[in-house]
TIFI-925793 format. One record per residue: x, z, y of N, C-alpha, C in turn. Coordinates in steps of 0.05 Angstrom, whole numbers, padded with zeros to 5 digits, always signed. Layout:
# TIFI-925793
XZYXZYXZY ...
This chain:
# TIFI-925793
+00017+00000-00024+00000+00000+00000+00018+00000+00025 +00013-00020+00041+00030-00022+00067+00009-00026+00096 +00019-00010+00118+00005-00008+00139+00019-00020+00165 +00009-00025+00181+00033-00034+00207+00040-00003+00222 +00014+00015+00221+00015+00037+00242+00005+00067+00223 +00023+00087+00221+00007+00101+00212+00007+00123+00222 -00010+00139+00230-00017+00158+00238-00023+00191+00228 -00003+00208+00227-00003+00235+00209-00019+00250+00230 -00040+00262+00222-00058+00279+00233-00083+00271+00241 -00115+00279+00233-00127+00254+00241-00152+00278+00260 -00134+00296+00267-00156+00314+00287-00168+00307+00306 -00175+00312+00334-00185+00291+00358-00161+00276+00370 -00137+00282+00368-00117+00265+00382-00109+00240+00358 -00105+00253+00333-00094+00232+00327-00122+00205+00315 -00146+00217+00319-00168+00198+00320-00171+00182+00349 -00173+00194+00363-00162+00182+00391-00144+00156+00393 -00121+00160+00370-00102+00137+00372-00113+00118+00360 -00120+00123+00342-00139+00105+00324-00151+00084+00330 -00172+00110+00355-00191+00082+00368-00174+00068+00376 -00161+00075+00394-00152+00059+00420-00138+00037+00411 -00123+00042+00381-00098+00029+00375-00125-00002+00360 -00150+00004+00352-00154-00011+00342-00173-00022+00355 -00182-00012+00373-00192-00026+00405-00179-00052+00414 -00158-00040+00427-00135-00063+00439-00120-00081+00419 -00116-00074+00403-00102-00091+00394-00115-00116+00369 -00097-00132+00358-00107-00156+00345-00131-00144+00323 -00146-00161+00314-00167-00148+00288-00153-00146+00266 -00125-00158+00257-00110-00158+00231-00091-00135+00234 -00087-00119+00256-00073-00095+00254-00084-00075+00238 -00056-00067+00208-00072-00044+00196-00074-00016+00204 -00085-00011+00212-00083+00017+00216-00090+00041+00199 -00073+00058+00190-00074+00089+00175-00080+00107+00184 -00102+00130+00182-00093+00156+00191-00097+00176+00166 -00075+00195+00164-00072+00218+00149-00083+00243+00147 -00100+00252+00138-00109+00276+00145-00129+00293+00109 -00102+00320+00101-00118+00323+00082-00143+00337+00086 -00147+00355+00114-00178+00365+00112-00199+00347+00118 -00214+00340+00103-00242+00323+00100-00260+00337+00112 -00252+00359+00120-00281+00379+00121-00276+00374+00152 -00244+00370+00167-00243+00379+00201-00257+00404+00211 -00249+00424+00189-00258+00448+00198-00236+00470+00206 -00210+00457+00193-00185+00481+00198-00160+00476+00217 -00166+00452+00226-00148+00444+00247-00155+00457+00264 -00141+00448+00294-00148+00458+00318-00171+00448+00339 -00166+00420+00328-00195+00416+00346-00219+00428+00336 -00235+00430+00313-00254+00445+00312-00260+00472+00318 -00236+00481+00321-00239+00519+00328-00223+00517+00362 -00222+00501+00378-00215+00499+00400-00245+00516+00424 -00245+00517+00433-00266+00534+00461-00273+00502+00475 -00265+00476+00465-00274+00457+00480-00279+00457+00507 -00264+00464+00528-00263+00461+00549-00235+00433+00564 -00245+00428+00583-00238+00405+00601-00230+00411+00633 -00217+00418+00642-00216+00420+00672-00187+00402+00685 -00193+00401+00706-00178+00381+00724-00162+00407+00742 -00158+00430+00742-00139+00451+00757-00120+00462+00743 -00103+00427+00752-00064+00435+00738-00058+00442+00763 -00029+00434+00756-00008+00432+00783+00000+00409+00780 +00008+00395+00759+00026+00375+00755+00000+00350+00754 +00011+00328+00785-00008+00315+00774-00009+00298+00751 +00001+00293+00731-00003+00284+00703-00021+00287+00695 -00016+00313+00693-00046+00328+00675-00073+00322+00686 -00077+00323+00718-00091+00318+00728-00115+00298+00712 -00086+00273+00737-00095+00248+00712-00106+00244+00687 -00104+00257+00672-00098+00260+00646-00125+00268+00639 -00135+00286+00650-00158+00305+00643-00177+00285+00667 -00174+00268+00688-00185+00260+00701-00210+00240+00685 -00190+00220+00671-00194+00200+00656-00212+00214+00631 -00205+00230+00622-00230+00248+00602-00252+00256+00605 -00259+00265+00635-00288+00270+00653-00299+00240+00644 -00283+00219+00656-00294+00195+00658-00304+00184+00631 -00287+00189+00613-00292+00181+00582-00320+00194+00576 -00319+00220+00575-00339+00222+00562-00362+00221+00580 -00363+00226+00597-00392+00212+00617-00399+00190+00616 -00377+00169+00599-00396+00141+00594-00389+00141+00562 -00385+00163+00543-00379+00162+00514-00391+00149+00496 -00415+00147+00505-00436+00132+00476-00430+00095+00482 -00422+00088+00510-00410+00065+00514-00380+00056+00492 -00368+00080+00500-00344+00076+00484-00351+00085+00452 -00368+00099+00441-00357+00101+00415-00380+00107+00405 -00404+00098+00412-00438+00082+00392-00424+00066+00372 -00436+00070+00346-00427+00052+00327-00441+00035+00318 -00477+00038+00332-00502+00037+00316-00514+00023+00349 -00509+00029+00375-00517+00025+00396-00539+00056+00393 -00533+00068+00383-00557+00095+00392-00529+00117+00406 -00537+00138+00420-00533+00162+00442-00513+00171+00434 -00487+00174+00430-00464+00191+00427-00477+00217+00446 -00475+00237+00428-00474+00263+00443-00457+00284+00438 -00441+00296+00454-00420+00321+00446-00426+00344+00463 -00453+00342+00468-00462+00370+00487-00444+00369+00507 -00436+00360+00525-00419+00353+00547-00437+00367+00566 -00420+00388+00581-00440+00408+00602-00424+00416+00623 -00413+00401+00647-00406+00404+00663-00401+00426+00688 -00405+00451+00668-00409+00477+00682-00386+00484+00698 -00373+00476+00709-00336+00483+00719-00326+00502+00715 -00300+00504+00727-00278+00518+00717-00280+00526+00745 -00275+00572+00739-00280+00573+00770-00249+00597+00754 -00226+00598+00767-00196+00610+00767-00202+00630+00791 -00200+00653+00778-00198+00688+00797-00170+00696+00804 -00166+00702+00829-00141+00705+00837-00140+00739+00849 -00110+00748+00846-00114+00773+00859-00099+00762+00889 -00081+00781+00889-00072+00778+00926-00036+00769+00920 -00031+00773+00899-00004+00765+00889-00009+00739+00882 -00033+00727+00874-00033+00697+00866-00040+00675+00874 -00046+00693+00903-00068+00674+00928-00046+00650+00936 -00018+00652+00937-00007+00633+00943-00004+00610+00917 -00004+00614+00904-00002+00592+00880-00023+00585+00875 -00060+00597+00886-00078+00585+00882-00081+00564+00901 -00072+00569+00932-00074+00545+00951-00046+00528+00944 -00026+00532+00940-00002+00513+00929-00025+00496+00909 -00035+00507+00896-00038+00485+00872-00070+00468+00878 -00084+00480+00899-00103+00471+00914-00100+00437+00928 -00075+00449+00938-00064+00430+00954-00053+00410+00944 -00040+00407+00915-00035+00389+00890-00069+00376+00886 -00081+00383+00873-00104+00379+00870-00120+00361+00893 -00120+00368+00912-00137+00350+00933-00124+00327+00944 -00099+00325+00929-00081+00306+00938-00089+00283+00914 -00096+00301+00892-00103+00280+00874-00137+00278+00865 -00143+00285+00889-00182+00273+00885-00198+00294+00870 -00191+00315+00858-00198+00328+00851-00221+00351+00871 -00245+00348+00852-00270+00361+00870-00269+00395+00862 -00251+00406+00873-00253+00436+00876-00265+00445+00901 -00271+00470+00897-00266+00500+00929-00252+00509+00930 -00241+00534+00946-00232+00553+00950-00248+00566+00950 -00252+00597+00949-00268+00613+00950-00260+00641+00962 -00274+00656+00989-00259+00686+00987-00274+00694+00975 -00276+00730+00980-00283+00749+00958-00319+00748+00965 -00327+00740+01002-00350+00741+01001-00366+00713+00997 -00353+00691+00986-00358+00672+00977-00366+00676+00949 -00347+00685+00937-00358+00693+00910-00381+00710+00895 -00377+00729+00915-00399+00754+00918-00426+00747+00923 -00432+00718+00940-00452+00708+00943-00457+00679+00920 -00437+00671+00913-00452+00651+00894-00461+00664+00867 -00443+00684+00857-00442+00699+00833-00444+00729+00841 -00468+00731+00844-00478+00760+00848-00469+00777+00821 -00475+00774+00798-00471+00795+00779-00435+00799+00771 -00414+00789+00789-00394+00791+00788-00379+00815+00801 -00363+00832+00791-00357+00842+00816-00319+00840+00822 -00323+00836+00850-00307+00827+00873-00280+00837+00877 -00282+00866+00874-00273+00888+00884-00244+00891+00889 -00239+00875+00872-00202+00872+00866-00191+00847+00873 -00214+00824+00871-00200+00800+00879-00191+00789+00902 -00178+00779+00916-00166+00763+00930-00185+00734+00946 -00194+00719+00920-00210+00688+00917-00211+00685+00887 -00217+00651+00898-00226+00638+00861-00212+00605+00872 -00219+00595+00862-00214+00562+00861-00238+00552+00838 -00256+00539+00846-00291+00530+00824-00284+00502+00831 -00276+00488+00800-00292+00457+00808-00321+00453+00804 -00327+00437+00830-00344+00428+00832-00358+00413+00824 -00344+00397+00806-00352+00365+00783-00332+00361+00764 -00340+00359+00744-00320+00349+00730-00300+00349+00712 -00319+00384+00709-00293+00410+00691-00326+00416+00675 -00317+00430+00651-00334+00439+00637-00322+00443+00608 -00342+00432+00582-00332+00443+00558-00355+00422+00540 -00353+00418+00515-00369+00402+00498-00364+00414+00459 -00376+00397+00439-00367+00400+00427-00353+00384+00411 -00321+00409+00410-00293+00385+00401-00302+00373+00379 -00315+00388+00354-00317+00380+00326-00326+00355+00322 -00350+00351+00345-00368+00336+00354-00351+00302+00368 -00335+00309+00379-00314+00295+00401-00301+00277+00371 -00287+00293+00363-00273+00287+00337-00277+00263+00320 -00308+00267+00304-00319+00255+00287-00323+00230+00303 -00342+00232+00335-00347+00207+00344-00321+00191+00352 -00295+00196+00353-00264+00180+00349-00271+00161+00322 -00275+00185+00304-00263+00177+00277-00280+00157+00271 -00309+00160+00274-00329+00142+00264-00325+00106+00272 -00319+00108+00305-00311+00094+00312-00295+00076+00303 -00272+00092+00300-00242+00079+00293-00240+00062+00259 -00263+00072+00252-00266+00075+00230-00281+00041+00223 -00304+00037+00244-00317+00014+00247-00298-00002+00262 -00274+00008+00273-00252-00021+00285-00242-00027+00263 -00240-00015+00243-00217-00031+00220-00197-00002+00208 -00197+00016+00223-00174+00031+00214-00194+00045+00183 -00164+00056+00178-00167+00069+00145-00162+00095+00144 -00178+00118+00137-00168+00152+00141-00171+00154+00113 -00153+00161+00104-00136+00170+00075-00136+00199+00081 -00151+00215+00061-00165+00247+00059-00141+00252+00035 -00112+00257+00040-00100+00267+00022-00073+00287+00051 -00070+00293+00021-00046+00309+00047-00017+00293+00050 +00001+00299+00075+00029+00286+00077+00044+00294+00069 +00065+00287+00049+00087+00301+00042+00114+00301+00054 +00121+00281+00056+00144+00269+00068+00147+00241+00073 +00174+00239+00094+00183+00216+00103+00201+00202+00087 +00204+00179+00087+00229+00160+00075+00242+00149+00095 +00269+00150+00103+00285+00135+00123+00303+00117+00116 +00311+00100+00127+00326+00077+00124+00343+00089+00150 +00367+00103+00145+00393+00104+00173+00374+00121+00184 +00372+00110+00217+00348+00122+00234+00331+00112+00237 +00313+00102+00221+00282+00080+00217+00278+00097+00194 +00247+00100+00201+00229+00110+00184+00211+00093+00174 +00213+00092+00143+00203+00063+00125+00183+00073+00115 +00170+00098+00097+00148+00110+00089+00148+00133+00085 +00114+00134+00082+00109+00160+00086+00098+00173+00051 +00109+00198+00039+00098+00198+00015+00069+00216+00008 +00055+00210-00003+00025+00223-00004+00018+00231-00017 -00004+00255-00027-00008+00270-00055-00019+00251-00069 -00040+00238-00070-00050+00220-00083-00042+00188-00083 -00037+00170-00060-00025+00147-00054+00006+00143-00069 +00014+00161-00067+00042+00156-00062+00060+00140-00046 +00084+00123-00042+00092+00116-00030+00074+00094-00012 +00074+00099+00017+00062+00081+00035+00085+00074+00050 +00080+00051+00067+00102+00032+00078+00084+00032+00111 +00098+00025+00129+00093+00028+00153+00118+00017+00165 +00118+00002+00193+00122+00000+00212+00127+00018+00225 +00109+00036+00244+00105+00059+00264+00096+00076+00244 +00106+00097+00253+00093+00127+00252+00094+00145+00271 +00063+00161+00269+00053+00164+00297+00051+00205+00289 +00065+00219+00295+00067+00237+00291+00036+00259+00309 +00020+00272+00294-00006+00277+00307-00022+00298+00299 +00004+00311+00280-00001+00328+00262-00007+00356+00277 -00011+00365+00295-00021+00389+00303+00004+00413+00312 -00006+00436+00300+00006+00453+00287+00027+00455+00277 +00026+00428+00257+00044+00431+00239+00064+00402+00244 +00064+00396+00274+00083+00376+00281+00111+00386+00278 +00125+00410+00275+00156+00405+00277+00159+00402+00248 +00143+00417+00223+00142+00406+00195+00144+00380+00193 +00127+00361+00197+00130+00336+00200+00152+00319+00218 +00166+00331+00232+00189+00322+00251+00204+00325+00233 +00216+00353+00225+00239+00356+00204+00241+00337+00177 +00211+00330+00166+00218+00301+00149+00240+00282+00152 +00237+00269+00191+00248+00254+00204+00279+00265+00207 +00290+00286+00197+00304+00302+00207+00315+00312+00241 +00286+00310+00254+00280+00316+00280+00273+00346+00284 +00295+00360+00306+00279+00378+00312+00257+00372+00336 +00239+00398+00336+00219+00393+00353+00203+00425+00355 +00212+00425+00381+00202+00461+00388+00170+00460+00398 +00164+00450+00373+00132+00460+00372+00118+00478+00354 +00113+00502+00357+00102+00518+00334+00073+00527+00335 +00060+00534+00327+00036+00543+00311+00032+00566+00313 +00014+00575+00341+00011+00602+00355-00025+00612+00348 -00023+00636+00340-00045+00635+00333-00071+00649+00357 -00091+00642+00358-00116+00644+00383-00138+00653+00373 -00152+00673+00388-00179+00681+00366-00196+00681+00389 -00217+00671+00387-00245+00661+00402-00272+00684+00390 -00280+00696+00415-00297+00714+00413-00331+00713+00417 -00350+00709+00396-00368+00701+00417-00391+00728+00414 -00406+00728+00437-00419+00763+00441-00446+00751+00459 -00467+00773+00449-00490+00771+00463-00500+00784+00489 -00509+00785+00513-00510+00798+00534-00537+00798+00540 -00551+00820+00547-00586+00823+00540-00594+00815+00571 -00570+00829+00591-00577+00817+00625-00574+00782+00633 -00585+00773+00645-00578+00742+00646-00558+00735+00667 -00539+00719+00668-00520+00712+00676-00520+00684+00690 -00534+00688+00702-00542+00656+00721-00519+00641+00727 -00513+00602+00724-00504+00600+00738-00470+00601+00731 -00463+00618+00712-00435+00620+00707-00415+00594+00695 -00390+00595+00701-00380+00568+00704-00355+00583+00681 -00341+00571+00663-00321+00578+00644-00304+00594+00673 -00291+00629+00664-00282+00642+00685-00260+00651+00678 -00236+00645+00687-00215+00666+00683-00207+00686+00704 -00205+00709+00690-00206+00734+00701-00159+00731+00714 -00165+00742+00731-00131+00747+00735-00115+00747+00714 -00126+00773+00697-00121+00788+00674-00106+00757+00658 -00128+00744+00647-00116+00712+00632-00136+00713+00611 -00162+00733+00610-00180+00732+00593-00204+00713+00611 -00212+00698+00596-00236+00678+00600-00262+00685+00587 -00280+00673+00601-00306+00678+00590-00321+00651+00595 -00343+00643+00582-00359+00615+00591-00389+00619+00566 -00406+00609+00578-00428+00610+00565-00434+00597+00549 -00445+00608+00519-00446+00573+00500-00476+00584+00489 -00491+00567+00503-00514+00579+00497-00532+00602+00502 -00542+00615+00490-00553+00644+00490-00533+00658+00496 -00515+00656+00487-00482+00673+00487-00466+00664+00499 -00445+00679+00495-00419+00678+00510-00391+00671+00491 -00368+00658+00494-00349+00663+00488-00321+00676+00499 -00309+00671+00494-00288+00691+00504-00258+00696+00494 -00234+00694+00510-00213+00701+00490-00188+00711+00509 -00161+00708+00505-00141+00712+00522-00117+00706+00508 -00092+00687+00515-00069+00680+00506-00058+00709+00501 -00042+00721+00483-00028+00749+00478+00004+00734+00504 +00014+00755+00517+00042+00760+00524+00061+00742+00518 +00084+00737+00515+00096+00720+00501+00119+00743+00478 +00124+00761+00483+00133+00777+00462+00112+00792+00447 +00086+00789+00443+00066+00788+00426+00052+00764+00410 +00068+00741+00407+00061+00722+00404+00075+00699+00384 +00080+00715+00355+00094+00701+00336+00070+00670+00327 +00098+00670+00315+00091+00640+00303+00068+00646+00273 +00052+00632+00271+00031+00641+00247+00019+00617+00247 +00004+00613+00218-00012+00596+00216-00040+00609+00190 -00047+00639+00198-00064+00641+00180-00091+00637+00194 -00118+00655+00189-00142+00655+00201-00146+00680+00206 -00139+00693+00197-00149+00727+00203-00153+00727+00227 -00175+00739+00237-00185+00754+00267-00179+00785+00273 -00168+00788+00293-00161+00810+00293-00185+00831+00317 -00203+00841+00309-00225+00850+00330-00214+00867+00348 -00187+00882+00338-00184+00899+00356-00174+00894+00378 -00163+00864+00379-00151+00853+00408-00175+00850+00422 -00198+00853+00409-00224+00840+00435-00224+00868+00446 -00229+00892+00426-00238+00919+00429-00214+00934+00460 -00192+00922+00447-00167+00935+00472-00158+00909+00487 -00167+00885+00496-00155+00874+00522-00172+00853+00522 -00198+00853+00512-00204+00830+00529-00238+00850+00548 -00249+00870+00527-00279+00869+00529-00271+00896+00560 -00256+00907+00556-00246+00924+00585-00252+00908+00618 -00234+00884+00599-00221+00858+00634-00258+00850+00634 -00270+00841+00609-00303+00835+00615-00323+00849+00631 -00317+00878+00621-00335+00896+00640-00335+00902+00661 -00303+00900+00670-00298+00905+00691-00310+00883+00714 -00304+00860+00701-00305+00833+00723-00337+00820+00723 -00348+00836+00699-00377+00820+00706-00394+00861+00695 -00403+00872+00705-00414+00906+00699-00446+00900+00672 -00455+00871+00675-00474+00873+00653-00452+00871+00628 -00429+00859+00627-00414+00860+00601-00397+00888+00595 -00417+00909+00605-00414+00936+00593-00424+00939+00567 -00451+00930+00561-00464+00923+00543-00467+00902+00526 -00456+00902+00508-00457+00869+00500-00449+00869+00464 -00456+00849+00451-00459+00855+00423-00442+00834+00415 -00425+00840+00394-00407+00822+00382-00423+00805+00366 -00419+00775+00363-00432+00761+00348-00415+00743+00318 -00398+00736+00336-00380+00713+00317-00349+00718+00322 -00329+00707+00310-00301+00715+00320-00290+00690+00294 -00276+00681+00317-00247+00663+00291-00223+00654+00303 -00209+00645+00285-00182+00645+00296-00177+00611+00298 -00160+00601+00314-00157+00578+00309-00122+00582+00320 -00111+00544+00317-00083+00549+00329-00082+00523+00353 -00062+00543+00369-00048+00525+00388-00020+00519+00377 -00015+00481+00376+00015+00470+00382+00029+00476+00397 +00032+00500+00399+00053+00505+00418+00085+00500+00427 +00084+00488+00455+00110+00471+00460+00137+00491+00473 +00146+00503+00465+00167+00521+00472+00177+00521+00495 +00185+00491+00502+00201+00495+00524+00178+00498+00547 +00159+00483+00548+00140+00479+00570+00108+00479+00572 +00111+00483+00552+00074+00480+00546+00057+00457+00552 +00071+00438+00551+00069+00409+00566+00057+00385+00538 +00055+00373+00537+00051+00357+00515+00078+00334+00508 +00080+00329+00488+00113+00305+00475+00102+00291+00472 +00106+00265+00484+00093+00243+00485+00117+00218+00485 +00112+00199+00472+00132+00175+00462+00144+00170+00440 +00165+00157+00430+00181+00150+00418+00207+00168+00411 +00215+00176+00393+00244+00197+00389+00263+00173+00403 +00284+00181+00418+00299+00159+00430+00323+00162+00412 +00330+00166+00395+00340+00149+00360+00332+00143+00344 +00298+00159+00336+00294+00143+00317+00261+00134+00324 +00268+00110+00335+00249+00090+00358+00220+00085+00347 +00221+00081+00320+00198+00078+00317+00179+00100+00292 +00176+00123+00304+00172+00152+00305+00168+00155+00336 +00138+00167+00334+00129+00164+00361+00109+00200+00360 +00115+00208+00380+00104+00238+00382+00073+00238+00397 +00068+00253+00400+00044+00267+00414+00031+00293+00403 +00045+00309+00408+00049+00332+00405+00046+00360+00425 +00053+00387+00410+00058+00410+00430+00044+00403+00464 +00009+00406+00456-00011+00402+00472-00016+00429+00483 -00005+00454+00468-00005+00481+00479-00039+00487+00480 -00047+00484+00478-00088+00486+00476-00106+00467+00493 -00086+00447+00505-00105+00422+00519-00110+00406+00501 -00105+00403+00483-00101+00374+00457-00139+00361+00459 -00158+00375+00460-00179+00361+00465-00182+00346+00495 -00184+00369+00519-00186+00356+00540-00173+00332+00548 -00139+00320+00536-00125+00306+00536-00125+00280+00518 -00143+00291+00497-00141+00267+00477-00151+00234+00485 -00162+00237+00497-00181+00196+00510-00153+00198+00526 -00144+00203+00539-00119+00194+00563-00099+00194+00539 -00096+00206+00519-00071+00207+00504-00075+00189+00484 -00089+00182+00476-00104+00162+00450-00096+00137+00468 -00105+00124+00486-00096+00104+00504-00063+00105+00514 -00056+00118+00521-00023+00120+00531-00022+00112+00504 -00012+00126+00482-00003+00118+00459-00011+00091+00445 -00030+00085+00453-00040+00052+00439-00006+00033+00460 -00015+00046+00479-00004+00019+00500+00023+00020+00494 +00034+00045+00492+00070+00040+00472+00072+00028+00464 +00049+00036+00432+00057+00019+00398+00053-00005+00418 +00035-00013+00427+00031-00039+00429+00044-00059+00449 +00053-00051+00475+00061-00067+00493+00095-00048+00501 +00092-00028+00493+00120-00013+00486+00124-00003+00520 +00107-00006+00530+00106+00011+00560+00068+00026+00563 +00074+00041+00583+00048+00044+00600+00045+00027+00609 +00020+00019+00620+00002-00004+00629-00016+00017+00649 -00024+00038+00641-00050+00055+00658-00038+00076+00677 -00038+00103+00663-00024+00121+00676+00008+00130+00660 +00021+00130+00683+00058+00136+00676+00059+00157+00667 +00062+00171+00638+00061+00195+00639+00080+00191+00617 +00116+00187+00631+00146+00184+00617+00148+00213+00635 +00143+00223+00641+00152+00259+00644+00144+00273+00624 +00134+00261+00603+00134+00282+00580+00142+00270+00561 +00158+00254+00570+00176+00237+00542+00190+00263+00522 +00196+00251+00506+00207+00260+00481+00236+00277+00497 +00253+00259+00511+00283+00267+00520+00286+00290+00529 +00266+00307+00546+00268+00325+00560+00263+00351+00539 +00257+00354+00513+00266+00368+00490+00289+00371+00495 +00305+00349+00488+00338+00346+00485+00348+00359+00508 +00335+00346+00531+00360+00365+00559+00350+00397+00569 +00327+00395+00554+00322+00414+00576+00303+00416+00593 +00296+00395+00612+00287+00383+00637+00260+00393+00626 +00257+00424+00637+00217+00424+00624+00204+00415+00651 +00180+00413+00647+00160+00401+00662+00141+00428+00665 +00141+00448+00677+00125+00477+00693+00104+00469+00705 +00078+00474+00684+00054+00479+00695+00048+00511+00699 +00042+00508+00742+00041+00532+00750+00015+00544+00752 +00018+00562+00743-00015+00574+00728-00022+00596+00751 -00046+00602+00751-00066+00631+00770-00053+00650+00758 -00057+00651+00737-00050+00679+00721-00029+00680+00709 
């Protein structure tokens, strides 16, 4: 079995490539993607918080997440298979960032990035906030920063499947086994080996594997400082009603956003609390000691509130920068990354699914330039610092 393009990981990014790759390009292009869960229940896009916002710093990302508002607001255009309604619950509630008085300058620094790149935010002071979001309280903050259009959350699982279905009706092929390893020729990578297939042959390989991208790099005998951080998502019932609330991060770095009747909820741990893992266990007592405290405090009806659901999912985490690896290894050329998404890998995937078509295929960008997160800057060093509220 021989492919022109194949693709290891077939979660929302590396379905993403899929389409795109079999969008644009000729109808005789074969396309592969790899992925042993059939179920797309244990990766990261399905246990992701599915959120989208346009308040980076770097305008890349911007971009990046710009072009994803746009995708999926016209999604059933792009990826109807039948001509009936693509829906991913797409709910445009925004992203409103809480600042104390130490962070008020990096909220207008990055304000100021933002409106430079079209982005529909506010500013907010404390009696701005106090008046749009009455059941909040104020007391400690500084401001906020609320987009206004264009930030929200959907469902990834959802996002996912409509890639795959798609990609699926262009021509490409998703092979439900797992990856084992690479075969190289020098520094060219000639196949990939499979539990069930066995040896496959390829052209490109499109590395997309998640989590478990530096496993799959080291095949290549590539390092790649991406590891597999683990995240647990909280969701809880609140009997007071909460009008109006937009996905919220507290100073603290704990979030809250509404999914439904309920709420979810979580917070990145420290970075010396924050080993490398790839199991599922939930740990309740992180909600019980640092997140449901920062809740009560910042909203007084989440004094009361009932645990409902809890799971763990993982972030690719990119070591040096929290940035995403994007391109070609610059030795071994045709080995191509997209990787260490750090927990944007959904919001990013339509902008990244397209960049990556336009490589394999025209071997440059064509849309948006996004060679600042080339592969090289692993090698030197050169991280790319997205400057955060919190």
């Amino acid at each position: 079995m021989t492919f022109d393009i194949i693709i290891i990981g077939g979660g929302v990014v590396g379905a993403s490539i899929a389409y795109f790759l079999t969008k644009n390009a000729a109808s005789d292009l074969k396309v592969a993607v790899v992925e042993k869960d059939s179920s797309y229940q244990y990766g990261s896009t399905a246990r992701s918080a599915g959120g989208i916002r346009h308040q980076f710093s770097t305008p890349e990302n911007i971009r990046i997440s710009q072009f994803g508002t746009e995708f999926l607001r016209n999604i059933t255009e792009h990826l109807s298979t039948d001509g009936t309604k693509v829906d991913v619950s797409y709910n445009e509630g925004g992203y409103l960032f809480l600042a104390s008085n130490q962070n008020i300058p990096i909220l207008y620094n990055n304000n100021t990035i933002q409106r430079r790149e079209n982005v529909d935010v506010a500013l907010m002071d404390p009696d701005d906030l106090s008046r749009a979001f009455p059941w909040m309280n104020v007391g400690d903050l500084a401001g906020g920063s609320l987009g206004l259009s264009g930030e929200g959350w959907l469902d990834a699982y959802g996002l996912n499947q409509a890639f795959r279905k798609k990609a699926i009706q262009q021509g490409a092929t998703f092979l439900k086994e797992e990856a084992l390893s690479l075969e190289m020729d020098g520094i060219k990578v000639t196949a990939i080996n499979l539990s069930e297939s066995g040896t496959v042959k390829a052209g490109t390989f499109i590395n997309a594997a998640g989590a478990r991208a530096d496993e799959v790099a080291k095949w290549a005998g590539i390092d790649l400082d991406v590891r597999s951080r683990k995240r647990y998502v909280y969701s809880f019932s609140c009997r007071t009603e909460i009008p109006d609330c937009p996905l919220t991060v507290d100073p603290s770095g704990v979030y809250f956003r509404p999914e439904g009747h309920q709420f979810i909820s979580g917070c990145s741990p420290e970075a010396d609390n924050d080993p490398d893992c790839t199991d599922f266990e939930v740990d309740y007592g992180w909600f019980e000691e640092h997140i449901w405290p920062v809740l009560a405090n910042r909203v007084p009806a989440f004094e009361a509130i009932k645990m409902e659901n809890a799971w763990a999912g993982h972030y690719a985490y990119n070591l040096l920068d929290q940035n995403v690896v994007l391109g070609p290894h610059p030795e071994v050329t045709n080995f191509v990354f997209a990787n260490g998404f750090s927990g944007h890998g959904l919001q990013q995937a339509p902008a990244v699914g397209r960049a990556i078509s336009e490589l394999v295929l025209d071997g440059k960008y064509s849309t948006l330039d996004l060679n600042v997160f080339n592969f090289e800057r692993m090698l030197t060093g050169k991280a790319v610092k997205e400057i955060n509220v919190v």
